[in-house]
C-alpha positions in Angstrom: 0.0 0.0 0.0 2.9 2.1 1.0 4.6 1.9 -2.6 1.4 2.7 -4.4 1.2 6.1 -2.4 4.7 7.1 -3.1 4.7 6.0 -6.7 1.0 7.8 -6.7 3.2 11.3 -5.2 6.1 11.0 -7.3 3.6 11.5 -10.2 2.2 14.4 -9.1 5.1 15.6 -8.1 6.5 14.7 -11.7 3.7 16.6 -12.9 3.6 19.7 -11.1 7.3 20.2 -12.3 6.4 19.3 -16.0 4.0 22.3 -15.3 6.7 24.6 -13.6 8.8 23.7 -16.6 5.8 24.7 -18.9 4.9 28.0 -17.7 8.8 28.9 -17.2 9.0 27.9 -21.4 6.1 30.0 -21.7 7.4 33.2 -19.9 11.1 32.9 -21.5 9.5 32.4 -25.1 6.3 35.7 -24.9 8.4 38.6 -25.0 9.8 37.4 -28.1 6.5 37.4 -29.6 5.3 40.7 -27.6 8.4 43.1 -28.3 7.1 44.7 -31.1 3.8 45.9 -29.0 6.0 47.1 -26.2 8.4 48.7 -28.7 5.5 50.6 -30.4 3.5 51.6 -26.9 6.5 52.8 -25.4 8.6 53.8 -28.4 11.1 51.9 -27.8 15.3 52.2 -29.8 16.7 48.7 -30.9 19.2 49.4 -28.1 16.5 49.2 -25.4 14.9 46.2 -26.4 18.3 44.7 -26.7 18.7 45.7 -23.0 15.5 44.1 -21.9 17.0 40.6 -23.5 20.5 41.5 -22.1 19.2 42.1 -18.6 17.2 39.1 -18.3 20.0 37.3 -19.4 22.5 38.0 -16.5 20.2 38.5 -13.7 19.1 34.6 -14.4 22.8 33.7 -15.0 23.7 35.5 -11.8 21.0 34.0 -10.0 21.8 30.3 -10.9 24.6 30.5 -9.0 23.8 31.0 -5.8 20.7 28.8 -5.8 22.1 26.3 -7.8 24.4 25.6 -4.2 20.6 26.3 -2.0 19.3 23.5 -4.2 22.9 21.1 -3.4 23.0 22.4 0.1 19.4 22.7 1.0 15.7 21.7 1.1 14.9 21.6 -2.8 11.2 21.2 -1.7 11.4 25.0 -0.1 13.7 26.5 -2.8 11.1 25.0 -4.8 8.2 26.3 -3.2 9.8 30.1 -2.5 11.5 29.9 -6.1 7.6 29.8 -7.4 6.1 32.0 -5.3 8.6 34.7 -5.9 8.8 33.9 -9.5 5.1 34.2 -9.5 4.4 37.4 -7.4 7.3 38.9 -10.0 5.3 38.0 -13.5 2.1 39.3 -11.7 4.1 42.8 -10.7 5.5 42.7 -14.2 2.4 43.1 -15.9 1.6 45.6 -14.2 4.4 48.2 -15.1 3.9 51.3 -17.5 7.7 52.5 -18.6 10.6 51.2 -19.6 12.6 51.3 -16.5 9.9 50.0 -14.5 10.1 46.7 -17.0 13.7 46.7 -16.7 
């Protein structure tokens, strides 16, 4: 009875990080396809929206660093948990800005 519970909990868990996975696709993958909205609402130079893609870039290299070690070190089922919730509360924020710098 036992094995059937954990092999029933692995699945979810499987697929509650296919989801994770999904949705982090998803919100990597958008902006390419929004950009030219943005660049026309907020008149936006090629420079700019090279920024956008060059900042995103090195704050999620910068940050695989340190929570790369969290998830060696750690409780991967809280980094988990807080890495979703923040990353959450952040895309909800996000859509929510009206400027450049505040998208930045």
């Amino acid at each position: 009875m036992q094995n059937s519970t954990q092999a029933a909990n692995a699945w979810r868990i499987l697929f509650l990080l296919f989801l994770a996975n999904l949705f982090n696709f998803f919100d990597r993958t958008i902006p390419a396809i929004i950009i030219e909205p943005i660049r026309m609402e907020w008149s936006l130079s090629d420079f700019q929206i090279g920024i956008i893609g060059t900042a995103f870039t090195i704050v999620y290299a910068i940050a695989g660093l340190p929570l790369g070690r969290m998830a060696d070190t750690g409780s991967r089922s809280k980094l988990m948990g807080w890495g979703l919730a923040t990353w959450s509360a952040l895309t909800a924020v996000n859509g929510l800005v009206g400027s450049f710098w505040a998208f930045l």
